[in-house]
C-alpha positions in Angstrom: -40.1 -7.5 -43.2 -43.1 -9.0 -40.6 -46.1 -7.3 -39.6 -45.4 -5.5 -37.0 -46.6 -1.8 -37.5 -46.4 1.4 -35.7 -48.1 4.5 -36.6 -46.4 7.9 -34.8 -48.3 10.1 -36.9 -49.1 11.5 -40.6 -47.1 13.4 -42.8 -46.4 14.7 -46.0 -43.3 14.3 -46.8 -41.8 17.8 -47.1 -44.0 18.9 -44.3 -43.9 19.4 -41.2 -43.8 15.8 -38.4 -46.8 16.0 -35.7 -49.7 17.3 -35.0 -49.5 21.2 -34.2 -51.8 24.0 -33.4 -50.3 27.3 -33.3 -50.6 30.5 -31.5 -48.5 33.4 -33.1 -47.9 35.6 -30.1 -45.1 38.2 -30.2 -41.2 37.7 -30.2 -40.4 39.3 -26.9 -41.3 37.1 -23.6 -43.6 39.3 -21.3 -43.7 39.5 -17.7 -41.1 39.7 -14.8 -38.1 36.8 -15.0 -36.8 34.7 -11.8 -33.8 35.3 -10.9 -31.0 33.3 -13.2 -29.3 29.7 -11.7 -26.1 31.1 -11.5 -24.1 27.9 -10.4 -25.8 25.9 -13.5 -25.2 28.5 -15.8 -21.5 28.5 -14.5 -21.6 24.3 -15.1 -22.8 24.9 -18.8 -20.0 27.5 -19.6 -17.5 25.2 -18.0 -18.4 22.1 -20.6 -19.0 24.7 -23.3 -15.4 25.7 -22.3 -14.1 21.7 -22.1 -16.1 20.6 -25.3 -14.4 23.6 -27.5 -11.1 23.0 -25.8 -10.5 19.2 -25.8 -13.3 17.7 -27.8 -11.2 15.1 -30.2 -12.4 17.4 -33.2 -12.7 21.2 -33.5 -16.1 21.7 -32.9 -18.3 25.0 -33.9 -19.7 27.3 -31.5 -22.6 27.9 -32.8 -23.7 25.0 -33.4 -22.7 23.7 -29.9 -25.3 26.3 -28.6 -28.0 25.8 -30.8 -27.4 22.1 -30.0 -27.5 23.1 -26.0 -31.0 25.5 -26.7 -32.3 22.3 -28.4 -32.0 20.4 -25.8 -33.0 22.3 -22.7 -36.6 22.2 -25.4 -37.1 19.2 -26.4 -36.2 17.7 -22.7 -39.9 20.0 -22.0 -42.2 17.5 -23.8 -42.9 16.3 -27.5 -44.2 19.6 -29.4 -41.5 22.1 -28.0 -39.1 22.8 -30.6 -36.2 25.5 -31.5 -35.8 26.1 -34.8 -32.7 26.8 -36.7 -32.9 28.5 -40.2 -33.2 25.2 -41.8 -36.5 23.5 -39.4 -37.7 27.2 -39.1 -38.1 27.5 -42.5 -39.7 23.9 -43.1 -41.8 24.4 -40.1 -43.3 27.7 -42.2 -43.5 25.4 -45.2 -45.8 22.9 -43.7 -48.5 25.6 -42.9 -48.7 27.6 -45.7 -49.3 23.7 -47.6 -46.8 23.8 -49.7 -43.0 22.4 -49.6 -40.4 20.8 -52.1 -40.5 17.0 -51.5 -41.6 13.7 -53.4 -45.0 13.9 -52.3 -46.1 11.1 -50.4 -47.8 10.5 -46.7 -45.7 8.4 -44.7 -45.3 6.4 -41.1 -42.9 4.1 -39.9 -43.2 0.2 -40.0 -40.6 -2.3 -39.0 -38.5 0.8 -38.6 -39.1 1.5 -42.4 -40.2 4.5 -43.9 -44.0 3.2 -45.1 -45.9 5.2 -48.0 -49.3 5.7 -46.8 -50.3 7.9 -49.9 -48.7 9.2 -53.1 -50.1 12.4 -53.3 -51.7 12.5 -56.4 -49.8 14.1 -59.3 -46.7 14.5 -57.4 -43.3 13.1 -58.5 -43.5 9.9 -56.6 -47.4 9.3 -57.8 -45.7 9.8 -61.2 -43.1 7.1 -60.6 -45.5 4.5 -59.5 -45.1 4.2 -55.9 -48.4 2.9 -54.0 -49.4 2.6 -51.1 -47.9 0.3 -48.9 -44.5 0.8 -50.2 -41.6 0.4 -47.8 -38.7 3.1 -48.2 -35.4 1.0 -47.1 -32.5 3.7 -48.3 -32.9 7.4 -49.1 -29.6 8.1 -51.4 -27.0 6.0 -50.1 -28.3 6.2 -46.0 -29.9 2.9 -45.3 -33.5 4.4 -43.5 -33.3 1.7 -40.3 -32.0 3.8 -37.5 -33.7 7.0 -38.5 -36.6 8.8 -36.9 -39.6 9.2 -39.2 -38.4 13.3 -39.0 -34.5 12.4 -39.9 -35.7 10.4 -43.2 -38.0 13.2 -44.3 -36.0 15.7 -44.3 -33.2 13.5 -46.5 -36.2 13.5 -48.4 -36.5 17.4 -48.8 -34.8 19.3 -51.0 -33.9 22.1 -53.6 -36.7 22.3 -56.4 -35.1 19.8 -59.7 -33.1 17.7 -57.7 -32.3 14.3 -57.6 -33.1 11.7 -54.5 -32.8 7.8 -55.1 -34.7 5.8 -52.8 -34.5 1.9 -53.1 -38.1 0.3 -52.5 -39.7 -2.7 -51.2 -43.0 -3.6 -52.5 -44.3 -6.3 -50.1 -47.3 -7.4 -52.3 -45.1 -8.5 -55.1 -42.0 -9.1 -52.7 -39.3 -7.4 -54.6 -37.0 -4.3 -54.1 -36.2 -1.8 -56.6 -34.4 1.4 -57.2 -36.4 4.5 -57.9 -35.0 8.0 -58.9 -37.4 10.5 -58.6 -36.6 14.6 -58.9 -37.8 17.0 -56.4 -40.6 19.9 -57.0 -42.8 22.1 -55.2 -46.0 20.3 -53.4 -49.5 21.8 -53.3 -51.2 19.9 -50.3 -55.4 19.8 -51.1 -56.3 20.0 -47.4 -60.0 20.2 -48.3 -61.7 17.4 -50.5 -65.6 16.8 -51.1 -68.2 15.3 -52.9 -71.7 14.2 -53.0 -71.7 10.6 -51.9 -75.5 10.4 -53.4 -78.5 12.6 -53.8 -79.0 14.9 -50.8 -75.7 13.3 -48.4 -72.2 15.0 -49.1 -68.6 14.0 -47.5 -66.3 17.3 -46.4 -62.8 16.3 -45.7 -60.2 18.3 -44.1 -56.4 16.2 -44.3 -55.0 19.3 -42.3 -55.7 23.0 -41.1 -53.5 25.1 -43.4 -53.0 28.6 -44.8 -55.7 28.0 -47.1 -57.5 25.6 -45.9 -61.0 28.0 -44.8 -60.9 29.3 -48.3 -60.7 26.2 -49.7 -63.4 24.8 -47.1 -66.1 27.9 -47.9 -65.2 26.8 -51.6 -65.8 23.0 -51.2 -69.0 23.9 -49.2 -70.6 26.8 -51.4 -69.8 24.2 -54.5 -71.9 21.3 -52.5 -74.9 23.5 -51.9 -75.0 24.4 -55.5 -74.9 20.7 -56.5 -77.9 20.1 -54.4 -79.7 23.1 -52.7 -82.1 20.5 -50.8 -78.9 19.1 -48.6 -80.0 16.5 -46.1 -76.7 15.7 -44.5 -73.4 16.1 -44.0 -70.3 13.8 -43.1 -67.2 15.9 -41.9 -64.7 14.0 -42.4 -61.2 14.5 -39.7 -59.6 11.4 -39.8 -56.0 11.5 -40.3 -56.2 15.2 -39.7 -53.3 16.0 -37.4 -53.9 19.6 -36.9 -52.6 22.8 -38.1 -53.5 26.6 -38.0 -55.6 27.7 -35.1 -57.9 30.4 -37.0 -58.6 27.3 -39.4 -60.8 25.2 -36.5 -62.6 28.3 -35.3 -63.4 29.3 -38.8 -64.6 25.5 -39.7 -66.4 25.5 -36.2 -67.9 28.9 -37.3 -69.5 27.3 -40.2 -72.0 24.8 -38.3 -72.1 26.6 -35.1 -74.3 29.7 -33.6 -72.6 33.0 -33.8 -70.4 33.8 -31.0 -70.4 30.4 -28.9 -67.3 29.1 -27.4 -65.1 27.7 -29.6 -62.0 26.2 -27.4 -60.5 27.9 -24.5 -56.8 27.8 -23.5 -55.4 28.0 -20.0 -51.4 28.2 -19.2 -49.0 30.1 -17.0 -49.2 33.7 -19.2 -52.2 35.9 -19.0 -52.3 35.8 -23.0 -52.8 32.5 -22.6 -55.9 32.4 -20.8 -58.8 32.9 -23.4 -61.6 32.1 -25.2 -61.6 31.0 -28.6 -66.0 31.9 -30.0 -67.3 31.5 -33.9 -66.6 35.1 -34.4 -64.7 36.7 -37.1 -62.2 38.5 -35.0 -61.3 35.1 -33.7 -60.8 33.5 -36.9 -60.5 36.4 -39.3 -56.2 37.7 -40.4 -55.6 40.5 -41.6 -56.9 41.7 -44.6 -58.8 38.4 -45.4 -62.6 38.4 -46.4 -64.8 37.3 -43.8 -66.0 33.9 -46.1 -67.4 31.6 -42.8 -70.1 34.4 -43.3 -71.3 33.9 -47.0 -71.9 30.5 -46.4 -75.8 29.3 -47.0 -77.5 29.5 -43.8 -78.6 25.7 -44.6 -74.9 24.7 -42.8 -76.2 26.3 -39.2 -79.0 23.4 -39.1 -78.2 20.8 -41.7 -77.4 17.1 -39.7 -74.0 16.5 -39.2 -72.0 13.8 -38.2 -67.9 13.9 -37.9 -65.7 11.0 -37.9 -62.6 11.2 -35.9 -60.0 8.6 -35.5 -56.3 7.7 -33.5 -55.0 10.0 -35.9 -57.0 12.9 -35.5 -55.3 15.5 -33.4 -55.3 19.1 -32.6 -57.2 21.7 -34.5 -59.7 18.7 -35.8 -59.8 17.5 -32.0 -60.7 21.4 -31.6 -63.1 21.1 -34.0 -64.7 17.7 -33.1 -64.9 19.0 -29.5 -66.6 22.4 -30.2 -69.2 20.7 -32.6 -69.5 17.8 -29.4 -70.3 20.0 -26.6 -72.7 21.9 -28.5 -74.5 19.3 -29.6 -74.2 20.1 -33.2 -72.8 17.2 -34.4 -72.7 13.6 -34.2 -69.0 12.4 -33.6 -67.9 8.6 -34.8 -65.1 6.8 -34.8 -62.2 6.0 -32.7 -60.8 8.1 -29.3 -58.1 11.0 -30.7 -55.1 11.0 -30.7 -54.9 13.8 -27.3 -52.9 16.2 -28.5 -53.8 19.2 -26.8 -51.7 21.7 -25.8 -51.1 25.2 -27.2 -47.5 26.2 -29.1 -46.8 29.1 -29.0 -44.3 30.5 -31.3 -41.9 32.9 -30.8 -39.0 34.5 -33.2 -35.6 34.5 -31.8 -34.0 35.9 -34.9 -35.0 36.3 -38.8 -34.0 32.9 -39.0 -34.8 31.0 -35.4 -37.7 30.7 -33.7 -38.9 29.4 -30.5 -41.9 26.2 -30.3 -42.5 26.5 -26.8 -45.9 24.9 -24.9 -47.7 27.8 -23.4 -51.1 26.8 -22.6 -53.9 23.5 -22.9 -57.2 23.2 -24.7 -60.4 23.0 -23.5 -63.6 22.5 -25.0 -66.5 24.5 -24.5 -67.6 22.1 -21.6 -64.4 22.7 -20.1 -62.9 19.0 -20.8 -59.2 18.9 -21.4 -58.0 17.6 -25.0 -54.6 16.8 -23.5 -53.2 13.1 -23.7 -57.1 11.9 -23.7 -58.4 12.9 -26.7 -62.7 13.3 -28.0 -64.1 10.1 -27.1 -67.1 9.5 -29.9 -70.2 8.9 -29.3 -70.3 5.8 -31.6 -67.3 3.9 -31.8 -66.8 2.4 -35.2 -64.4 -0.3 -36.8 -62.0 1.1 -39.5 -63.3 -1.9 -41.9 -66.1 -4.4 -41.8 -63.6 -6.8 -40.5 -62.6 -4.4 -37.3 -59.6 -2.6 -36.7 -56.0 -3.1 -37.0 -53.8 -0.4 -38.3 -55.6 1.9 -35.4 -55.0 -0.7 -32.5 -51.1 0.2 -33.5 -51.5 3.7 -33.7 -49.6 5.7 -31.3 -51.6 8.5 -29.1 -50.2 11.7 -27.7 -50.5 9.7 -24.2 -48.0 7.3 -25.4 -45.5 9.8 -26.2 -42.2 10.3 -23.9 -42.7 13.5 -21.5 -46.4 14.1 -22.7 -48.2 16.5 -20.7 -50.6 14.7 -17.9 -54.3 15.5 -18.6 -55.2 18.0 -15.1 -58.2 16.4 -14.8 -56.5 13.1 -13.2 -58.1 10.7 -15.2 -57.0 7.3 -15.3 -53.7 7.4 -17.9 -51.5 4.5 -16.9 -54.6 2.6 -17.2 -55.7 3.6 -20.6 -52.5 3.1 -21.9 -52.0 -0.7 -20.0 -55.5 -1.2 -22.0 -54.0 0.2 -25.4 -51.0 -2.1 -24.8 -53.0 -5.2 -24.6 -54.7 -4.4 -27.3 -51.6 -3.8 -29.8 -50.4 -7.0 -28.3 -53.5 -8.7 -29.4 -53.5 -7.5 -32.8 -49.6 -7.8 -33.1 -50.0 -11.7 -32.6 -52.9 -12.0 -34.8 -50.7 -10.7 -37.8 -47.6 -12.7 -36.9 -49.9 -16.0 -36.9 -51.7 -14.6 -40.6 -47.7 -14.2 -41.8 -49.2 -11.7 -44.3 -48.8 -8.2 -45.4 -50.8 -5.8 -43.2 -53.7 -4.2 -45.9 -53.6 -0.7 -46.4 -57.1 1.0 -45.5 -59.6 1.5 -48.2 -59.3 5.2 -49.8 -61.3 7.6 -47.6 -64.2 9.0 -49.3 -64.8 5.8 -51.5 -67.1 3.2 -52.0 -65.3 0.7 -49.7 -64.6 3.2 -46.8 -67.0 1.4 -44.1 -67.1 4.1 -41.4 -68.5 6.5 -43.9 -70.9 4.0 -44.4 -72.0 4.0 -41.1 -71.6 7.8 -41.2 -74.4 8.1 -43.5 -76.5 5.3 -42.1 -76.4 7.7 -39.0 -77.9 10.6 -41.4 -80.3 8.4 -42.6 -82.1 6.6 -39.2 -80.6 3.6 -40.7 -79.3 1.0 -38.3 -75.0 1.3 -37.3 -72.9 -1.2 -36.7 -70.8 -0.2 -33.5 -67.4 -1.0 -33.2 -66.5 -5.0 -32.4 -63.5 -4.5 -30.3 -65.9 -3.9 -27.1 -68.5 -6.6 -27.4 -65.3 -9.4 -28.1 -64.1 -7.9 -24.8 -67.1 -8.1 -22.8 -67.8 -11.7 -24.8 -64.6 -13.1 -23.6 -64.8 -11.9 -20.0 -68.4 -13.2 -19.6 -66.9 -16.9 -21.0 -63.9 -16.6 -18.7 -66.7 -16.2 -15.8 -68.3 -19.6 -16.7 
């Protein structure tokens, strides 16, 4: 199977691929339209025309333009999207936290569906699949040749159905059939605890539906554990975004009333705003305002967020907002970059439009697009250093990604990232052993909350290795 690894993204599986942050404007495009290409209009009708007529096969029409709107999307960049009933409805699914699946977080390895996480009490935590788990057929579709989106969606399903997936567990090398029946998934998107007596951890896997009820709820329930709070670790890692009110409401929280949140800038005058920790910002209809309630204690109480690779949109939002302001400490690894604004618009009662309107700014005005929140302490996933977020992908490694405007060096960052994958690549391929899942976030192995609360504490932190080895080695290479 070898050790070579490559991490587009988390997911549920049932949910929704990438990292999104959504805008919900209305269904009917606004403004004046340039005039139509009429010759390449006229060159799609005529192979529209040639497909129906002499394609070997009778071919449907509708699906030969919904296949032709697809295209002229995703050719945009890697978050536009139309959706047909079927993704439409999923793509609903996956913010509203709850889907019918197997329930487990996934990436790809060795072009192998990889089980991050079983989500606990789900049907595949049930069957005994752990972590690390490779996925090698879904039913009788062998998984090498699918995207990480085509194998999760064999994955999905009716409620009380059947999907047999064979499994290779590398730690005991062996494979084995596993036949496990689909049900409705309840994502937990917010998970917290006191870590010790005055410290408590706050973590956010995504920005759902219910995610700010279930963050006031976490936060009101750590406060009455221990009214004499001395810090707090907000953990984002992993977090790959989600619904937009959900970061200005969690921003909200920690951050003076009415300060700028995010901005967005883009080619529509709807697009060009200012997102600020007000409740008409964050607030939908009908909701109680709970950001409010919260114990005043959360305005002032030390903070520190850790971010990593996979940390992208509405967290980056977040981590950015709390930055700039200077309420928060941020640690960890540069973001994943993922920040532009989707906008979506719907086509039909069943369709909808994904469509790129805008970019994110944070308060300070620094673009989130294809660079990402740089920390202000870098720290190693483990004691040991990092591995799984050298092979990470980032939004600037992504086909047709949007350039950051403030023409930073890109090609540059990413010749740096290649090295370093290289590196690590080669170091795993001399080990000839299987790559080791990260410790559980939130327990007592999990090193950068360590460092997290060593932070809190005026306790010494011990930065990320990666940057002294480099500077190390090109001092030697000097002498």
């Amino acid at each position: 199977m070898g050790a070579k690894l490559k991490v587009a993204g988390w997911m549920a599986v049932g949910a929704v691929a990438g990292a999104l942050t959504t805008l919900q404007f209305s269904a009917n495009a606004r403004g004046a339209q340039a005039a139509l290409p009429l010759e390449e209009l006229q060159q799609l009708a005529a192979v529209f025309g040639m497909v129906k007529a002499e394609y070997v096969e009778p071919v449907d029409e509708k699906k030969l333009i919904n296949d032709a709107i697809a295209g002229m999307v995703t050719g945009l960049d890697p978050h536009s999207q139309f959706f047909d009933k079927k993704s439409f409805q999923e793509f609903k699914e996956g913010t509203s936290g709850k889907f019918v699946g197997v329930g487990i977080e996934v990436g790809m390895e060795d072009g192998f569906v990889r089980i991050v996480s079983p989500i606990e009490g789900s049907p595949a935590f049930r069957a005994g699949l752990k972590s690390g788990d490779l996925i090698t057929r879904i039913d009788d579709q062998p998984v090498k040749g699918l995207s990480l989106d085509q194998a999760v969606k064999r994955m999905r399903g009716e409620p009380q159905t059947k999907v047999h997936l064979n499994i290779y567990r590398k730690a005991e090398n062996k494979s084995f059939p596993v036949t496990i029946v689909r049900e409705e998934i309840r994502m937990q998107s917010v998970r917290a605890k006191m870590v010790e007596p005055g410290y408590a951890w706050l973590r956010i896997a995504a920005f759902q539906e219910r995610t700010v009820e279930d963050f006031a709820k976490k936060l009101n329930e750590l406060y009455q554990q221990d009214p004499k709070l001395k810090g707090l670790v907000l953990d984002l890692r992993n977090d790959p975004g989600g619904v937009l009110e959900g970061a200005i409401a969690v921003s909200a929280a920690f951050l003076p009333a009415g300060v700028e949140v995010t901005s967005t800038n883009g080619q529509l005058a709807e697009s060009k705003f200012s997102y600020r920790a007000q409740p008409e910002h964050y607030l939908r209809r009908g909701q109680p305002d709970l950001i409010k309630k919260l114990p005043a204690v959360f305005k002032t109480l030390p903070m520190v967020v850790l971010v990593n690779e996979g940390s992208a949109s509405a967290s980056e939002i977040v981590a950015g907002a709390l930055q700039d302001h200077k309420r928060a400490l941020i640690l960890g690894a540069q973001t994943f970059g993922k920040g532009s604004v989707q906008t979506v618009r719907q086509l039909s009662p069943d369709t909808a439009l994904k469509i790129t309107t805008a970019r994110y700014y944070t308060p300070s005005g620094r673009s989130i697009q294809a660079k990402g929140i740089l920390p202000d302490l870098s720290i190693d996933e483990t004691a040991e250093g990092n591995v799984i977020g050298a092979l990470r992908m980032r939004e600037a490694d992504l086909e047709k990604h949007l350039a950051n405007p403030s023409g930073s060096s890109e090609a540059e960052d990413q010749k740096a990232r290649e090295a370093e994958r290289r590196r690590v690549e080669e170091e795993l391929a001399k080990r000839n052993e299987p790559l080791k899942p990260l410790p559980e976030f939130g327990g007592d192995a999990d090193w950068p909350l360590q460092q997290a609360l060593n932070q809190l504490k005026g306790k010494p932190v011990v930065l990320s290795k990666a940057p002294l080895e480099r500077k190390a080695e090109a001092e030697a290479a000097k002498k």
